[in-house]
DSSP file (Angstrom, degrees, kcal/mol; ACC not computed):
  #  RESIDUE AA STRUCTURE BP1 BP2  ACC     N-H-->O    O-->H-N    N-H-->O    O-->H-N    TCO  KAPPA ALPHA  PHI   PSI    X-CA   Y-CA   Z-CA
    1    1 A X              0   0    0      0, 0.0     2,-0.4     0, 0.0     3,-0.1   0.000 360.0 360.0 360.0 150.8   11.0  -20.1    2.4
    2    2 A X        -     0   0    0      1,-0.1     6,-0.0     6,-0.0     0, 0.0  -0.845 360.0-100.5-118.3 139.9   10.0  -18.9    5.6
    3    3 A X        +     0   0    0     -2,-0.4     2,-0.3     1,-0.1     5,-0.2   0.041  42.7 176.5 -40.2 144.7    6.0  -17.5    6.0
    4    4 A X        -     0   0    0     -3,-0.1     5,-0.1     1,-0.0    -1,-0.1  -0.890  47.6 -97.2-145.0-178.4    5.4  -14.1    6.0
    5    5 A X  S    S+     0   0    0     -2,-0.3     3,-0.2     2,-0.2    -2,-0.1   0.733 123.2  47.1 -74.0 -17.1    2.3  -11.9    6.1
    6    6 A X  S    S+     0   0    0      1,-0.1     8,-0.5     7,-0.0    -1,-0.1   0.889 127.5  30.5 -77.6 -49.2    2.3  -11.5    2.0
    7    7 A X  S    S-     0   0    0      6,-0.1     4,-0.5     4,-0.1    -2,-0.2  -0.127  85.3-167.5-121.4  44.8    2.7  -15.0    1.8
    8    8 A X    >   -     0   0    0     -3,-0.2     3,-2.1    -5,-0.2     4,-0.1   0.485  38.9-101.5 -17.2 145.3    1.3  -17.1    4.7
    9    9 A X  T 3  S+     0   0    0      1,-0.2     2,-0.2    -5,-0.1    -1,-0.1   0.957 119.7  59.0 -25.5 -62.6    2.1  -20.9    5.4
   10   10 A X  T 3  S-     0   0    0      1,-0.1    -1,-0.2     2,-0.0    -2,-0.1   0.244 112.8-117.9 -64.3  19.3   -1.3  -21.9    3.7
   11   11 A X    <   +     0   0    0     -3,-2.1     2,-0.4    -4,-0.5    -2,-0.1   0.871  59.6 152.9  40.3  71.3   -0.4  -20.3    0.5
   12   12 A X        -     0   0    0     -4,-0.1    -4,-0.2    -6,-0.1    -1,-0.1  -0.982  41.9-133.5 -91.0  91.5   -3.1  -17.9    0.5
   13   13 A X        -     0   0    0     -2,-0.4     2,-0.4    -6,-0.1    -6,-0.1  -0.158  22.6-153.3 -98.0 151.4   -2.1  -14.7   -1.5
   14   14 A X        -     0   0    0     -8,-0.5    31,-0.2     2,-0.0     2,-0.2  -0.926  15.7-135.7-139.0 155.8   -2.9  -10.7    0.3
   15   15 A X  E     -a   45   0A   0     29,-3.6    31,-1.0    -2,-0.4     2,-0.8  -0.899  29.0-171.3-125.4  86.8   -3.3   -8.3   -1.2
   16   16 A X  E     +a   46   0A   0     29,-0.2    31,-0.2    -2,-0.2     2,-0.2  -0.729   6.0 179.8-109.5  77.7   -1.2   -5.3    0.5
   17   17 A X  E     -a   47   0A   0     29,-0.8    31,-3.4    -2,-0.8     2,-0.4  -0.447   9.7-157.2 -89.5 144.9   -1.3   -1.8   -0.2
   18   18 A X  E     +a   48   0A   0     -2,-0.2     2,-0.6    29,-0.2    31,-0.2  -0.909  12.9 176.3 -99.4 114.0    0.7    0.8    1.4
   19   19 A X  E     -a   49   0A   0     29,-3.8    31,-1.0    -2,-0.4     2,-0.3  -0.926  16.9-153.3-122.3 135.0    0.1    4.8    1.8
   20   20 A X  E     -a   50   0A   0     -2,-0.6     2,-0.2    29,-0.2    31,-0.2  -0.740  22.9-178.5-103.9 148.1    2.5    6.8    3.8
   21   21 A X  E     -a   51   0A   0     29,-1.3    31,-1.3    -2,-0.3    -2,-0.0  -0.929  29.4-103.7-159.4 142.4    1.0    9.8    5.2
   22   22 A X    >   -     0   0    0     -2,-0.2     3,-1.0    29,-0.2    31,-0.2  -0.154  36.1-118.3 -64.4 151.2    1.7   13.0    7.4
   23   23 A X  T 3  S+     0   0    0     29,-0.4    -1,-0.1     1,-0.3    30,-0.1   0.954 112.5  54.0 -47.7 -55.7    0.5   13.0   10.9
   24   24 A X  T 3  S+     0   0    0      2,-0.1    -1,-0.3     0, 0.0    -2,-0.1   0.500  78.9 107.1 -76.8   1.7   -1.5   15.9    9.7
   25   25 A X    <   -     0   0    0     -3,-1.0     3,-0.0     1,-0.1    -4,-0.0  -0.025  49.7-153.6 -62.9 156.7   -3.3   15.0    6.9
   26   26 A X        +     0   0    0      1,-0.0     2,-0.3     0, 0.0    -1,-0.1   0.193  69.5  36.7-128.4  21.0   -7.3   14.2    6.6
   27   27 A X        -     0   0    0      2,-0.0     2,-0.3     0, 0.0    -2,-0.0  -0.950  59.3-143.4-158.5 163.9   -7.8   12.0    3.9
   28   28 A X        -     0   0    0     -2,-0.3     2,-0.2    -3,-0.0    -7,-0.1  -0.948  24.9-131.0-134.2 118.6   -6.1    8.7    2.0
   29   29 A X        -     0   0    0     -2,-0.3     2,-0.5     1,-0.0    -2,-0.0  -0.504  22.2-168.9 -53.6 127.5   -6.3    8.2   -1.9
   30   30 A X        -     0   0    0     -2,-0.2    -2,-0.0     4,-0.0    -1,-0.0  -0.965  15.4-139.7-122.2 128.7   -7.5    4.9   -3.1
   31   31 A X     >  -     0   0    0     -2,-0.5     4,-2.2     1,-0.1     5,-0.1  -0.219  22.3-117.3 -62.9 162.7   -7.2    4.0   -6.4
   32   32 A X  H  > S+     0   0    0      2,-0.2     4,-1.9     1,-0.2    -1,-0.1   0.663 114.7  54.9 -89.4  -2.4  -10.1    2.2   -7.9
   33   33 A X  H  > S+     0   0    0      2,-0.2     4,-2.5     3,-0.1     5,-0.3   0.786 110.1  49.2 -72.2 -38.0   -8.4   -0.9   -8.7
   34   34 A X  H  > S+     0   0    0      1,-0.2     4,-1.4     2,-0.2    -2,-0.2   0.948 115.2  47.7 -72.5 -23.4   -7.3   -1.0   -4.8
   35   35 A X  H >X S+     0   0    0     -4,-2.2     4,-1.7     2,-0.2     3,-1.0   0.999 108.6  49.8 -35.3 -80.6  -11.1   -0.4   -4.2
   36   36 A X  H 3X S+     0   0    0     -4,-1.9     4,-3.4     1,-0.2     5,-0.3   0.815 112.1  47.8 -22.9 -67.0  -12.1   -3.1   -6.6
   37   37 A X  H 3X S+     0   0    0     -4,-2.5     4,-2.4     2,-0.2    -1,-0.2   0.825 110.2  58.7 -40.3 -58.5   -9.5   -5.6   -4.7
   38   38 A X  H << S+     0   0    0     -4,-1.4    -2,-0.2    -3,-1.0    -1,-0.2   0.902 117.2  30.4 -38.3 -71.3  -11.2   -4.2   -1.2
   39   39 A X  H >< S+     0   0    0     -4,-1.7     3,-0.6     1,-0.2    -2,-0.2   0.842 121.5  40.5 -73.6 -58.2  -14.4   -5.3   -2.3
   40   40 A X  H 3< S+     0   0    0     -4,-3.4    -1,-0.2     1,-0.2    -3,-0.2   0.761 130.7  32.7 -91.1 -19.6  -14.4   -8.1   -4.3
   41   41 A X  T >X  +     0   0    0     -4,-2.4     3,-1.2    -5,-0.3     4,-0.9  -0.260  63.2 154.9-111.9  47.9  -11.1   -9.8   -1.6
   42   42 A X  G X4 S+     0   0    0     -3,-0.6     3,-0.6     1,-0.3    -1,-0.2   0.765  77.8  49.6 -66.9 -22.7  -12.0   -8.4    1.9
   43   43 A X  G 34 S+     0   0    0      1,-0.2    -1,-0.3     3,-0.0    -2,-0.1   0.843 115.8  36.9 -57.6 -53.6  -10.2  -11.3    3.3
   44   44 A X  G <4 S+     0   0    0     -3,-1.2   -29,-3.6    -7,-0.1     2,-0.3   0.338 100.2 107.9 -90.4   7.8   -6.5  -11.0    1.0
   45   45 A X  E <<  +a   15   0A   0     -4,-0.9     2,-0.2    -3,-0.6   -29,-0.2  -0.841  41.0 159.2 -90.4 143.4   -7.0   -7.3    1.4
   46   46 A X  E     -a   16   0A   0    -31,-1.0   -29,-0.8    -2,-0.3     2,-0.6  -0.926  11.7-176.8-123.2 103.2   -4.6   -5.0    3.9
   47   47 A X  E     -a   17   0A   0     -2,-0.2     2,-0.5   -31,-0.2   -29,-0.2  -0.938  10.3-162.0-105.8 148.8   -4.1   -1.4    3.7
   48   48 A X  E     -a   18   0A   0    -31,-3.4   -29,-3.8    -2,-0.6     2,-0.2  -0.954  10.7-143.7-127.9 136.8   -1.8   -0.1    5.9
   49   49 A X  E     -a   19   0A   0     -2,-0.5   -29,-0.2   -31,-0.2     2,-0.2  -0.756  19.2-159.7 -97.1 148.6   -1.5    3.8    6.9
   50   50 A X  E     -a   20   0A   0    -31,-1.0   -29,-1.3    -2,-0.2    -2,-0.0  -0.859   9.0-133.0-143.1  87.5    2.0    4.6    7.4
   51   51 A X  E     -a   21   0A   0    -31,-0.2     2,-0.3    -2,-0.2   -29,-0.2  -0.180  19.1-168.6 -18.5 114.4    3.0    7.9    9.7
   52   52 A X        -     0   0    0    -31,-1.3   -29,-0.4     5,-0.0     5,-0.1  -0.758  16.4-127.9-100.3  84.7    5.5   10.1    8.3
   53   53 A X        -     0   0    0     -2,-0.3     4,-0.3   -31,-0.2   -31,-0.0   0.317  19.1-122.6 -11.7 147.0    7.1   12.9   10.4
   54   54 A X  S >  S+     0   0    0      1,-0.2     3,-1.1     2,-0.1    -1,-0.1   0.846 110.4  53.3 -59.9 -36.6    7.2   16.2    9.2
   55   55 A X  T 3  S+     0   0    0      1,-0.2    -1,-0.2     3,-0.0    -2,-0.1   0.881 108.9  51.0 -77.7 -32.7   11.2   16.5    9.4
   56   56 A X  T 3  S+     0   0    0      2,-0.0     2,-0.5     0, 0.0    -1,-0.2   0.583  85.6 113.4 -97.8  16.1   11.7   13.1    7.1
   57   57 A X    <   +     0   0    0     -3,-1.1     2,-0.2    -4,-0.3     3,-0.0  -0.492  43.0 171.5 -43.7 104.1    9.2   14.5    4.5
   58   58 A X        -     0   0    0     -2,-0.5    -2,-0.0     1,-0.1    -1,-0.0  -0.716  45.4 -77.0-134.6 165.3   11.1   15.2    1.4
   59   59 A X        -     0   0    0     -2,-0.2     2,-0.1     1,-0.0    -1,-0.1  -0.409  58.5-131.5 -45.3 132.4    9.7   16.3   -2.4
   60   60 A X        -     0   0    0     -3,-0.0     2,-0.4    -2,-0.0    -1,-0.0  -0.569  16.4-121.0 -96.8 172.6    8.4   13.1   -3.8
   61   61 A X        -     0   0    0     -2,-0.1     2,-0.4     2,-0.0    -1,-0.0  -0.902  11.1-145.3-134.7 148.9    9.2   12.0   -7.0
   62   62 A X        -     0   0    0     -2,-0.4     2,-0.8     0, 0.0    -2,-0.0  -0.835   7.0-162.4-116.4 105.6    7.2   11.1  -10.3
   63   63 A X        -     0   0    0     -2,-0.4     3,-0.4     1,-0.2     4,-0.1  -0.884   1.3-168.9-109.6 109.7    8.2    8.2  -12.9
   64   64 A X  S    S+     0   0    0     -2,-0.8     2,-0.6     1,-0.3    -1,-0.2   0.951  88.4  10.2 -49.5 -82.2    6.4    8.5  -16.5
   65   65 A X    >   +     0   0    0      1,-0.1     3,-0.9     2,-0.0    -1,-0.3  -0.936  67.2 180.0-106.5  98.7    7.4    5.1  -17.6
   66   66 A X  T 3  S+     0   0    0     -2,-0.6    -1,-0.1    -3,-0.4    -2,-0.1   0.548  82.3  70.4 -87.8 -12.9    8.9    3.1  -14.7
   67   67 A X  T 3  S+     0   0    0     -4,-0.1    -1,-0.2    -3,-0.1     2,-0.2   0.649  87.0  66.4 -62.7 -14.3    9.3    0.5  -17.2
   68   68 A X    <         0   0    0     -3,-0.9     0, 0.0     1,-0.1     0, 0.0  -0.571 360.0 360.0-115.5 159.0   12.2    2.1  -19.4
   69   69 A X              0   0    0     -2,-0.2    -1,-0.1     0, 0.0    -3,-0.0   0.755 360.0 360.0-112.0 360.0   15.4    2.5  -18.3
């Protein structure tokens, strides 16, 4: 298996949140486990802000139970 940034050579685990956001926006949500994670792992922690154009913006969509099929 070939290294990646999730899973570096040196077996090292990150911890890698993602938030997509519109150019125009003026805040980012963090949940308080990804807080927690921030704090207690600043080293295995990444968040990455992620640009979204206006034009590929679409309604987003909401799963109650992403567990069920």
């Amino acid at each position: 298996m070939a290294s990646s940034p999730a899973f570096p050579a040196e077996g090292r685990l990150r911890f890698i949140e993602v938030k997509g956001r519109i150019h125009s926006a003026t805040s980012v949500i963090v949940a308080k486990n990804e807080s927690l994670t921030a704090l207690n792992k600043p080293d295995a922690f990444i968040l990455a802000l992620v640009e979204v154009p206006p034009a590929e913006c679409a309604e987003g969509r909401r799963f109650r139970d992403r567990h069920r099929r």
